[in-house]
C-alpha positions in Angstrom: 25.5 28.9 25.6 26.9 26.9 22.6 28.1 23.4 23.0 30.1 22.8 19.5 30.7 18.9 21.0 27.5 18.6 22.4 25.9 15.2 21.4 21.8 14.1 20.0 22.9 10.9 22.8 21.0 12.2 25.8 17.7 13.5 23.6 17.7 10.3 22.0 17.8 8.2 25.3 15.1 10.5 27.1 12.6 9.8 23.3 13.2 6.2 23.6 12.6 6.0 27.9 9.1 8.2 26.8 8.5 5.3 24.3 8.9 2.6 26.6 6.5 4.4 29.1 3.9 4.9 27.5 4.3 8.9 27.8 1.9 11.0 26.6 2.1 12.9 23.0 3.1 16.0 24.2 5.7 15.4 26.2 7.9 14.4 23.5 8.1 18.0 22.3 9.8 18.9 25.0 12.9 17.0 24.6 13.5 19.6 21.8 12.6 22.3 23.7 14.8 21.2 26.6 17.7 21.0 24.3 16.9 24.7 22.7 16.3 26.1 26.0 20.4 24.8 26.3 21.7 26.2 23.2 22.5 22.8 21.6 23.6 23.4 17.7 21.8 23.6 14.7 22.8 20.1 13.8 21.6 18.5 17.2 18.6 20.2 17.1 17.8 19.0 13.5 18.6 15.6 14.3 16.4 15.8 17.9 14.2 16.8 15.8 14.1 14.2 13.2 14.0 11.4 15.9 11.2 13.5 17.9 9.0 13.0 14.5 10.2 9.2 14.1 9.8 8.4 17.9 5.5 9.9 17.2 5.3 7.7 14.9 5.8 4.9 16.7 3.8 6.2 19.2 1.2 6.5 17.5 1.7 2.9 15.6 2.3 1.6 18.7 -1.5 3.1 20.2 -2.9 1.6 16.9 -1.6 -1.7 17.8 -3.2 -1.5 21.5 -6.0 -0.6 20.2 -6.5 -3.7 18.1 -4.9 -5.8 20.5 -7.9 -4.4 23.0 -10.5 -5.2 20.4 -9.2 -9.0 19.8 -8.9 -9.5 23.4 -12.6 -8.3 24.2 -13.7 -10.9 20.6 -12.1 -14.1 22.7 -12.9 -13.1 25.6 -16.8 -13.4 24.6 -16.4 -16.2 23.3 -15.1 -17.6 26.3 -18.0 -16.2 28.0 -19.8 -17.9 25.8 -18.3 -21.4 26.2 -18.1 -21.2 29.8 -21.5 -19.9 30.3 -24.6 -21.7 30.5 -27.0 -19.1 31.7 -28.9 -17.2 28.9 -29.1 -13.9 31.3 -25.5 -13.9 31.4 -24.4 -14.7 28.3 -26.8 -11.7 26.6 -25.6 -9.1 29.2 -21.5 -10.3 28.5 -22.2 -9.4 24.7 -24.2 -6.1 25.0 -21.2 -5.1 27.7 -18.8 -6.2 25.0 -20.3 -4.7 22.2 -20.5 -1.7 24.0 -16.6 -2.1 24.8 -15.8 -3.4 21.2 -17.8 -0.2 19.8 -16.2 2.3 22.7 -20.5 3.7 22.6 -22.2 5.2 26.1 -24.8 2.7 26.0 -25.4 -0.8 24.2 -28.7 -2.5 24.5 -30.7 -6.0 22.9 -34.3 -6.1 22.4 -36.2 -9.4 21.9 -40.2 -9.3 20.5 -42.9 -10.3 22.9 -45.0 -12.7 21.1 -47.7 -12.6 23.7 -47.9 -8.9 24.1 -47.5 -8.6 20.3 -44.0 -5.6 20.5 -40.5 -5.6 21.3 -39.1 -5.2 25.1 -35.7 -4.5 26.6 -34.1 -7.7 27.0 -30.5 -6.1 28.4 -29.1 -2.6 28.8 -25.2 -1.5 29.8 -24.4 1.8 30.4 -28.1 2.9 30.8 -29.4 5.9 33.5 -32.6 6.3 32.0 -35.4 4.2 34.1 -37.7 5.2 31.0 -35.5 4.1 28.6 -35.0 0.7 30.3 -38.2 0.1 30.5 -39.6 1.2 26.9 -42.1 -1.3 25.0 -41.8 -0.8 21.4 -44.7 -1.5 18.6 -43.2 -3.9 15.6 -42.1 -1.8 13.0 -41.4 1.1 15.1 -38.2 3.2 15.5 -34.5 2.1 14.0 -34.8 -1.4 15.5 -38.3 -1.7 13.7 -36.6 -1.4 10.5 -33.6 -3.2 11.4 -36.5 -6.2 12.2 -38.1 -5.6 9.1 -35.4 -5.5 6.6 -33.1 -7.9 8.4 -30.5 -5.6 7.5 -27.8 -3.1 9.9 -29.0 0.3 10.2 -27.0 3.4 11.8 -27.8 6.9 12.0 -25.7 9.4 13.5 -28.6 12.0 14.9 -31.6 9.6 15.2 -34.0 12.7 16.2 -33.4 14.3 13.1 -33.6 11.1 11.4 -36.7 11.1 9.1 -35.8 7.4 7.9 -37.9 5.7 11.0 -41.5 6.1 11.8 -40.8 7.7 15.1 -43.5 8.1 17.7 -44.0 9.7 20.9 -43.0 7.2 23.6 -39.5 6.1 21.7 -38.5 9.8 21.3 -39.2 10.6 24.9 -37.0 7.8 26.0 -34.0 8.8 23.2 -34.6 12.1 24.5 -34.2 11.0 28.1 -31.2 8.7 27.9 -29.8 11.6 25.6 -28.8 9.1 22.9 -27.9 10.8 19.7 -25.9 7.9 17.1 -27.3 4.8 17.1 -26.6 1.7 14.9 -28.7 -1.8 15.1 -28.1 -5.1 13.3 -30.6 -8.2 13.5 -30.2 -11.2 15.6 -30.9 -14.0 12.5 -31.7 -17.1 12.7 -32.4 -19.2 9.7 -32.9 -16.0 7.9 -36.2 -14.8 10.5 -35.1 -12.0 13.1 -35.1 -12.7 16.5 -34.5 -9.6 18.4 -31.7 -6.7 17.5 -28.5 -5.7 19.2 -27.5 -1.8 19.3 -25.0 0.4 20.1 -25.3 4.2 20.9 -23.7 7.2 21.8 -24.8 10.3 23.4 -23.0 12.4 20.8 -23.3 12.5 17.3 -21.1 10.0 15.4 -20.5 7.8 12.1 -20.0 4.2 12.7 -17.5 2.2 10.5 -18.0 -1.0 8.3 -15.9 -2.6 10.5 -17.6 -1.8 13.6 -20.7 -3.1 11.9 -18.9 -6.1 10.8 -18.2 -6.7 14.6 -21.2 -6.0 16.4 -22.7 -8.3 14.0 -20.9 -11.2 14.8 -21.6 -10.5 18.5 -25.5 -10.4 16.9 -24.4 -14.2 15.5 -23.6 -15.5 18.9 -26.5 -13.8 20.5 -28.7 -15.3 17.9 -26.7 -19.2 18.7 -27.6 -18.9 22.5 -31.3 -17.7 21.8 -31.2 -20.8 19.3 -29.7 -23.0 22.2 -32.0 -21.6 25.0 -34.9 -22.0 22.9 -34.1 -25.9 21.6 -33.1 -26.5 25.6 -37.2 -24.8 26.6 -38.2 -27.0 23.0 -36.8 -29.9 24.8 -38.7 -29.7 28.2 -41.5 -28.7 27.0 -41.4 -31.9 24.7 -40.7 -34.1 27.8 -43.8 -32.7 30.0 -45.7 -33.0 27.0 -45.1 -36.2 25.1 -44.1 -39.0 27.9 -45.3 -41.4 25.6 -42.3 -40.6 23.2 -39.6 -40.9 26.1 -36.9 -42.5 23.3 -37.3 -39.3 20.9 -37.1 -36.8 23.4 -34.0 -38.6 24.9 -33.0 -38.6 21.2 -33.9 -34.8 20.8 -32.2 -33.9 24.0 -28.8 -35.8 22.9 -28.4 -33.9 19.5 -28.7 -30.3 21.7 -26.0 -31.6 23.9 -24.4 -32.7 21.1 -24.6 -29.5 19.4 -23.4 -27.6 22.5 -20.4 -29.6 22.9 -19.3 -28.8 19.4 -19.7 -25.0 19.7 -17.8 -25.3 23.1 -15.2 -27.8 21.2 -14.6 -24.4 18.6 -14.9 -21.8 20.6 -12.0 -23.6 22.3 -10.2 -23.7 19.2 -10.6 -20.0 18.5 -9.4 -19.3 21.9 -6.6 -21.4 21.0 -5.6 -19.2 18.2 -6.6 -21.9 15.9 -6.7 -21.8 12.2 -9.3 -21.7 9.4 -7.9 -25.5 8.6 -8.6 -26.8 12.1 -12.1 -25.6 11.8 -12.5 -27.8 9.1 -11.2 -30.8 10.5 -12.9 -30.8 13.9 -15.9 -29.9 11.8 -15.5 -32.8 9.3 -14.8 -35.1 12.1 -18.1 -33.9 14.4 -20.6 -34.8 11.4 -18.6 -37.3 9.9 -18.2 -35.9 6.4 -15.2 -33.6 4.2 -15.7 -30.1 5.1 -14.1 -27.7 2.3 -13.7 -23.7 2.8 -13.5 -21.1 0.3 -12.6 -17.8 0.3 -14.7 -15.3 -1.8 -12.9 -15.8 -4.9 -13.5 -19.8 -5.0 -10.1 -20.3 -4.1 -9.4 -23.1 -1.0 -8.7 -22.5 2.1 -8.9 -25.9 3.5 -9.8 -29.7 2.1 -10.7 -29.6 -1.9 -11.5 -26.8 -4.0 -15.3 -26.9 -6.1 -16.1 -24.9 -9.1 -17.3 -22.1 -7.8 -19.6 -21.8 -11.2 -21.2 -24.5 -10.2 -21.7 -23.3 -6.6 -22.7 -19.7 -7.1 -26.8 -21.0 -7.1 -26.4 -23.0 -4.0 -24.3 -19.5 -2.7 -26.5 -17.0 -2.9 -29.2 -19.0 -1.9 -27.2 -19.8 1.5 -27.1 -15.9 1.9 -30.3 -14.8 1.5 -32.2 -17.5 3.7 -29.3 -16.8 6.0 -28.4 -20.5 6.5 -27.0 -24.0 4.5 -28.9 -25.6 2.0 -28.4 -28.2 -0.1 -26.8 -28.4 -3.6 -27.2 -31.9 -5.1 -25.1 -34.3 -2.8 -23.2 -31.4 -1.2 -24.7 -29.0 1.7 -23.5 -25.4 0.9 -23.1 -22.7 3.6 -22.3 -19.3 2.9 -19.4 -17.4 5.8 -21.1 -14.5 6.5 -19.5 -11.5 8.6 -23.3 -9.0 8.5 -23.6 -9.1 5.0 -20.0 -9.5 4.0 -19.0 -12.5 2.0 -16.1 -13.9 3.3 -16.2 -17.2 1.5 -18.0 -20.4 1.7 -18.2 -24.0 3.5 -18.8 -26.7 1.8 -19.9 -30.5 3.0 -19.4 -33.8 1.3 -20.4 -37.2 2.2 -23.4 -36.5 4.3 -26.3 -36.1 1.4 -28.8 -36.0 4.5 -28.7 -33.5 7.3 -30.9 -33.2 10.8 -31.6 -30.1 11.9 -28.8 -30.7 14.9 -26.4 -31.2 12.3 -27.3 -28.2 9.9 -27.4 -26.1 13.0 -24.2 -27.2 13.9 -22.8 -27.1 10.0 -24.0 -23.2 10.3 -22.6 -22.9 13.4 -19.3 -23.6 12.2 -19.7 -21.4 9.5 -20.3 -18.1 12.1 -17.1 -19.6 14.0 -15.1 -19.3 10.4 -16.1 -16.0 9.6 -14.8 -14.9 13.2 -11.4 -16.3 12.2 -11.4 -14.8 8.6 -12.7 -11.5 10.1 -10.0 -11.3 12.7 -7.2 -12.4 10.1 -8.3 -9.8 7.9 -8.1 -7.2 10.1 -4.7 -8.5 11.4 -3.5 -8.6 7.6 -4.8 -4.6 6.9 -3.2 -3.2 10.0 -0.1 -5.2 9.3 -0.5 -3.7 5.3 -0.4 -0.2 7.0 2.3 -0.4 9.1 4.3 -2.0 6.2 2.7 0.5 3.4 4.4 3.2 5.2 7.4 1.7 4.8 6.7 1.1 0.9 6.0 5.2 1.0 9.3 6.3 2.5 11.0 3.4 0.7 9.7 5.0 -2.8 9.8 8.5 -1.6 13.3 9.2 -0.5 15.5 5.9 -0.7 18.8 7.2 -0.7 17.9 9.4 3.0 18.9 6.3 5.1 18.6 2.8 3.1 20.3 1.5 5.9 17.3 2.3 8.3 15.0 1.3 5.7 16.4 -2.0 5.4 16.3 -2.6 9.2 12.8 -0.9 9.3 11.6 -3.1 6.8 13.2 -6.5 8.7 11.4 -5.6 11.8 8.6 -5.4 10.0 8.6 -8.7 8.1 9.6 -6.9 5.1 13.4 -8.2 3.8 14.6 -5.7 1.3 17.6 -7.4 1.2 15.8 -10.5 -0.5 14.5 -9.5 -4.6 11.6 -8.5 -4.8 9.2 -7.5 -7.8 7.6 -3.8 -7.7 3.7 -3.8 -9.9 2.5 -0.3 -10.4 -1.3 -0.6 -11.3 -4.1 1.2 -11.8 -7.8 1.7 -12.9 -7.6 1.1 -16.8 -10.3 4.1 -17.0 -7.6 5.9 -15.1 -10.7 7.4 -13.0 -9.2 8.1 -9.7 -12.6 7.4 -7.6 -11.5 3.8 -8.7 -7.8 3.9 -6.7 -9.4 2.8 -3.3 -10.9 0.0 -4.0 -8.2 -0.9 -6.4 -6.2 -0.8 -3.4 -8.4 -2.7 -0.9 -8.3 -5.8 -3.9 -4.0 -5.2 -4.0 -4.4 -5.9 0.1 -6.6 -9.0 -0.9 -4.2 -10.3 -3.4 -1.3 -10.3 -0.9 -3.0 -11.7 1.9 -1.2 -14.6 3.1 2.2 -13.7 1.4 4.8 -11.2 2.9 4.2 -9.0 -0.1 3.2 -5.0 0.8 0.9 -2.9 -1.2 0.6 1.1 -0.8 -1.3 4.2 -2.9 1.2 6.3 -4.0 1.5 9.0 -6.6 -1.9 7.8 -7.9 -1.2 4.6 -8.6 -1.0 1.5 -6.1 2.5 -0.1 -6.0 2.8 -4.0 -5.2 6.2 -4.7 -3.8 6.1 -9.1 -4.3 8.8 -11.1 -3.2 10.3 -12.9 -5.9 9.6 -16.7 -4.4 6.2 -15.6 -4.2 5.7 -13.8 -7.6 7.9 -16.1 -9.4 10.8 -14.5 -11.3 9.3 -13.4 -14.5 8.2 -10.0 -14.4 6.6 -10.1 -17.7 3.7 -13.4 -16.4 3.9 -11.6 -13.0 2.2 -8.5 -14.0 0.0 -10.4 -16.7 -1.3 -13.2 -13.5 -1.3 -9.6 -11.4 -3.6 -7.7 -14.1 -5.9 -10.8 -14.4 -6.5 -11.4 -10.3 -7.0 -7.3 -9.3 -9.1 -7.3 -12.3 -11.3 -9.7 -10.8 -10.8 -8.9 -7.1 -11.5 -4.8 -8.0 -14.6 -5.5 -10.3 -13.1 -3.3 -13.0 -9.6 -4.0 -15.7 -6.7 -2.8 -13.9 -3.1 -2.2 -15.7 0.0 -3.4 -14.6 3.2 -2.4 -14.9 6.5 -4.7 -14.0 9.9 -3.7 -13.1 12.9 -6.0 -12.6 13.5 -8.1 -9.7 15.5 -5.8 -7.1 16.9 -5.8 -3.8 17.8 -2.8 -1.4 16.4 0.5 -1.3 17.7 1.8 -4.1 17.5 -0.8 -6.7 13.6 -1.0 -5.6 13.1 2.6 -5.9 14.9 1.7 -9.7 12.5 -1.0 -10.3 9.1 1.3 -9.5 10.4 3.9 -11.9 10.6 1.2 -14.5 7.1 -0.2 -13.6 5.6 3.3 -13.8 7.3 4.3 -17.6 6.2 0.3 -18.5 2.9 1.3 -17.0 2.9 5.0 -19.0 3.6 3.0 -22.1 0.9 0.9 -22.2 -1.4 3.7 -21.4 -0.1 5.0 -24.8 -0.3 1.8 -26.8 -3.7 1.4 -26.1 -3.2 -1.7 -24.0 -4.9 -0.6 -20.7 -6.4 -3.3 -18.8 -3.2 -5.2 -19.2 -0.1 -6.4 -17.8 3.3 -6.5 -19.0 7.1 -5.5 -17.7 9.6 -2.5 -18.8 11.6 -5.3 -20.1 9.3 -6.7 -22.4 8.4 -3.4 -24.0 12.3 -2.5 -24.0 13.0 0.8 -26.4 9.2 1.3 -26.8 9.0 1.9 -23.1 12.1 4.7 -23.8 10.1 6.1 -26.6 6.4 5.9 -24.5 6.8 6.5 -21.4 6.8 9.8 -19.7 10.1 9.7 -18.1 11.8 8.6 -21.2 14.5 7.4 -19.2 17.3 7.4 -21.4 20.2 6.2 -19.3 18.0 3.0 -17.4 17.3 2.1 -21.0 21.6 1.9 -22.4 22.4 0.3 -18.8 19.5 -2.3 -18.8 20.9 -3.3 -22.8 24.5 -2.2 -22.6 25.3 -2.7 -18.8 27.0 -5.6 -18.9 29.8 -4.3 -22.2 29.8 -1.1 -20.1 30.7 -3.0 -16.8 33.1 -5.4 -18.5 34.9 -2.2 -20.9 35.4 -0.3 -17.6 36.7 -3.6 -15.7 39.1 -4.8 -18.0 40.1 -1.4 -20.2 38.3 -3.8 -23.5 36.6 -2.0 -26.4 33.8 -4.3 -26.5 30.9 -1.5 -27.2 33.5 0.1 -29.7 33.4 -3.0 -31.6 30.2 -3.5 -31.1 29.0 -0.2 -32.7 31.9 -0.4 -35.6 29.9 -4.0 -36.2 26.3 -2.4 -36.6 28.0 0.7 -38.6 29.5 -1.7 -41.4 26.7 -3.6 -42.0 27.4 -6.7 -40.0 31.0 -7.4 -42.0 33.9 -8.3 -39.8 36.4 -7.6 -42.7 35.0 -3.8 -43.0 34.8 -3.3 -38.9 38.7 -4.7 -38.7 39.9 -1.7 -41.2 37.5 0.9 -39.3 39.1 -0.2 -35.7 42.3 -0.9 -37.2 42.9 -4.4 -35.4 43.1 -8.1 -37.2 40.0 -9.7 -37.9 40.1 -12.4 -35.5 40.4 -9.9 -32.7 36.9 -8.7 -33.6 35.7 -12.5 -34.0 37.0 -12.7 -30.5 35.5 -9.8 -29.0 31.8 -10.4 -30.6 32.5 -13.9 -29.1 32.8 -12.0 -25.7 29.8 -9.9 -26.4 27.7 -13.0 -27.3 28.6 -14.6 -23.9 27.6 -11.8 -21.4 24.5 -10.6 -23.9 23.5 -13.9 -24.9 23.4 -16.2 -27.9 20.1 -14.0 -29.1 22.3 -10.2 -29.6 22.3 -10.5 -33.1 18.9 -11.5 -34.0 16.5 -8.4 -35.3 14.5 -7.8 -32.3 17.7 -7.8 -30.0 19.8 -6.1 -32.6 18.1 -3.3 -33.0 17.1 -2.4 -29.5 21.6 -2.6 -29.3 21.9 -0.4 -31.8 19.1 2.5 -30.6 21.5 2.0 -27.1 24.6 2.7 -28.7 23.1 5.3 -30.6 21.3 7.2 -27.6 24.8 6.5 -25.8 27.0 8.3 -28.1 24.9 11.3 -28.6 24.2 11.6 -24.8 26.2 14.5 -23.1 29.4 13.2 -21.2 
């Protein structure tokens, strides 16, 4: 039966109580089905049914964020094994259980060669029922971890049977085919560039593994690779004091600098665990070998302590990332921050022109501990970018729906729409379209740090910077913006600038007028560049696909037209009657029929809210194509 009065109220409550739950997907369906089932009206339904799609969203944003937040909590949580830990058995069987966790795989495993039997063994297994598979001995050079060892590279596969990549043989295939492992993916355990055993990951179904899962099982590889290291220097040590009594001081010596280097990977895993920051790396670094530590990101620019020209550093760079460790550059000791073989950026020392090998270690050290931190930032920044890009979508797609809602969205999220902002529409300046994804992946890079939100829409990527971050000139904004994606993408990007804005609205505005800027330069020739709708004024009218008539006489007229309708003046009368006549006040006087010195005093009004620069040519004549497009544009 029909309730005329009946209220969304209840629906609404019982979406938000299966919110804070934690209910599952489907039950939020039935809240509309419940209020079908009693007859509510077409309006309730349709706005149950709004707030049904709204509340899975956030359900599903919400199971995003768990997600990551499980992830990050399973990355410290290894590294507190790691610091707390001095068993070599346990540490190797926390990170193959985490790895396993991290990946969400059936099975995760490490193998370590056997110098004295001349192949590979299983060092640690989790998630294994195969005795045969546990036990498997592997010739070098054999299988996916052969080649893994060989080319000190990752390597996945999602069917490895099928897989005609590896040299398989008879004895790895039967125990694959026993544990029932289908998708497998292996990255090396490096140390000073030489492979000392590989960590894997597999699954009993088929499956494609994701650059950032191989990103994070190889940092878990990393700290394998540093307790190997440590284990072995610790064996190194003893063997060195059975063997060599007569050299009692350099053992003692030897055996202080391994302390020494344990203590600093404990002293930053603690800061990791601490939530520290790339910048108190650095310092505890600097202060642990008693030099200046600086860190770059990929592009050269600092993160902490003083920037170096990366020209001068690329050599010592790409040297650091094939050996796999620091070398030295002149006076400075170079060290590239590596997540697999991801560049995240670079550490730098200065004042220690001579390093011992407990000191590189621990200079390299550091290095694995900063790419942790830049990799979890990063992957912090891009799920943030998502959640806010959605935003951006809605925000451009249908502003006037509920800018009220958008505006508190975009608060919760960071995002103050109330504040200007800038909108940049870029893209490729090939206008290829394969080029739009990584276009966007360097628009994420160039915001990362700022509060700025970047999003592909309507095949282009749209920029929305706030103003105290892009600076208020939307002309050098779009040029700077052109310039950096350029760089950051590896291919010219175009930019095109609206004016500053705030609210929904008045952004929406602004990306239209980015788009026709961007349209415009398209047609001039001018791809690769950057430049605002401002700057191009009536050529971005006569260029641009939307030639947008009406935002081009209320961007140059606005301020007549707002002042005319305020206080009942004539000032784009006079104005036009000006232009008409030639420029003579005596001959504009007769054609509005008032005394001269009323139209001296009315251009003197003009020149104060247009500006001193209304009568020069540029400025004149985009007033007079406005006044002309205004008069013959349908009341």
């Amino acid at each position: 039966m029909n309730h005329p009065h009946e209220s969304a109220a209840p629906a609404l409550r019982r979406l938000l109580d299966l919110l804070a739950s934690g209910a599952a997907t489907e039950d939020f369906a039935d809240v509309l089905a419940d209020a079908r089932r009693r007859g509510a009206p077409a309006a309730v339904l349709a706005e149950i049914d709004d707030a049904t799609w709204q509340a899975l969203r956030v359900h599903r944003t919400l199971r995003q964020h768990r997600r990551r937040e499980a992830e990050l909590t399973a990355l410290f949580d290894t590294a507190g094994d790691l610091a707390a830990s001095r068993d070599l058995d346990s540490v190797l069987q926390a990170i193959v259980r985490r790895a396993r966790m991290l990946l969400g795989t059936d099975t995760a495993y490490l193998t370590l060669p056997d110098e004295a039997a001349g192949d590979t063994y299983m060092r640690v297994t989790d998630g294994s029922v195969s005795v045969l598979f546990q036990t498997l001995r592997l010739s070098l050079g054999d299988g996916l971890g052969g080649l893994v060892a060989q080319t000190a590279r990752p390597y996945a596969t999602p069917d490895y049977r099928n897989d005609e990549r590896f040299h398989h043989t008879g004895t790895i295939d039967a125990g694959v085919l026993d544990e029932g492992l289908v998708a497998i993916i292996g990255v090396p355990l490096l140390i000073g560039g030489q492979v000392i055993g590989v960590l894997f990951a597999a699954d009993r179904t088929p499956r494609a593994f994701s650059p950032d899962e191989v990103a994070l099982l190889c940092s878990l590889a990393a700290h394998a690779a540093i307790a190997l290291d440590t284990a072995k220097s610790l064996a190194d040590t003893r063997a060195a004091l059975a063997e060599l009594n007569a050299a009692n001081e350099l053992v003692r010596a030897h055996s202080a600098a391994v302390q020494r280097a344990e203590q600093a990977h404990d002293r930053l895993t603690d800061l990791v665990l601490r939530g520290a920051e790339v910048p108190d790396v650095a310092a505890a670094v600097a202060a642990l070998l008693g030099g200046e530590i600086a860190v770059l990101d990929a592009e050269g620019e600092p993160l902490a302590g003083r920037s170096a020209p990366a020209a001068e550093l690329a050599e010592a760079v790409a040297a650091s990332r094939t050996e796999g460790r620091s070398v030295r550059h002149g006076e400075l000791w170079v060290c590239a921050v590596l997540a697999g073989h991801d560049a995240l950026g670079t550490m730098v020392l200065r004042g220690r022109p001579d390093l011992d090998d407990a000191d590189r270690r621990l200079f390299e050290r550091a290095s694995v501990v900063t790419a942790l931190l830049l990799l979890l930032r990063r992957s912090v920044a891009e799920t943030e970018n998502r959640i806010r890009g959605e935003l951006l979508t809605d925000l451009l797609t249908a502003p006037e729906r509920d800018p009220a809602g958008l505006t508190a969205r975009g608060r919760r999220l960071g995002v103050d729409l109330a504040r200007p902002h800038l909108v940049l529409v870029a893209e490729p300046a090939d206008g290829k379209g394969d080029d739009r994804g990584r276009l966007a992946g360097a628009a994420r890079r160039y915001l990362f740090g700022s509060r700025g939100v970047s999003a592909e829409h309507a095949e282009t990527v749209v920029l929305l910077v706030p103003v105290e971050t892009g600076g208020a000139d939307p002309e050098e904004t779009a040029r700077q913006a052109a310039e950096r994606l350029a760089r950051l993408a590896g291919f010219p990007v175009t930019v095109g600038a609206g004016r500053p804005a705030a609210g929904p609205s008045a952004v929406a505005a602004s990306y239209g007028e980015g788009l026709r800027c961007l349209r415009a330069l398209r047609v001039l020739g001018r791809a690769g560049e950057g430049a605002s709708a401002r700057a191009l004024g009536f050529l971005g009218v006569l260029l641009g696909d939307g030639h947008d008539v009406d935002g081009f006489v209320g961007a140059t007229l606005g301020p007549l037209l707002a002042y005319d309708a305020r206080r009942g003046t004539e000032l784009v009368r006079t104005l036009r009657a000006y232009f008409d006549c030639g420029g003579s006040l005596t001959r504009a006087k007769d054609e509005l029929h008032v005394h001269v010195n009323t139209v001296v005093q009315r251009l003197d009004r003009v020149e104060a809210l247009l500006g001193r620069d209304w009568n020069q040519p540029e400025r004149s004549l985009e007033l007079q194509l406005a006044l002309r497009l205004q008069l013959l544009a349908p009341s």
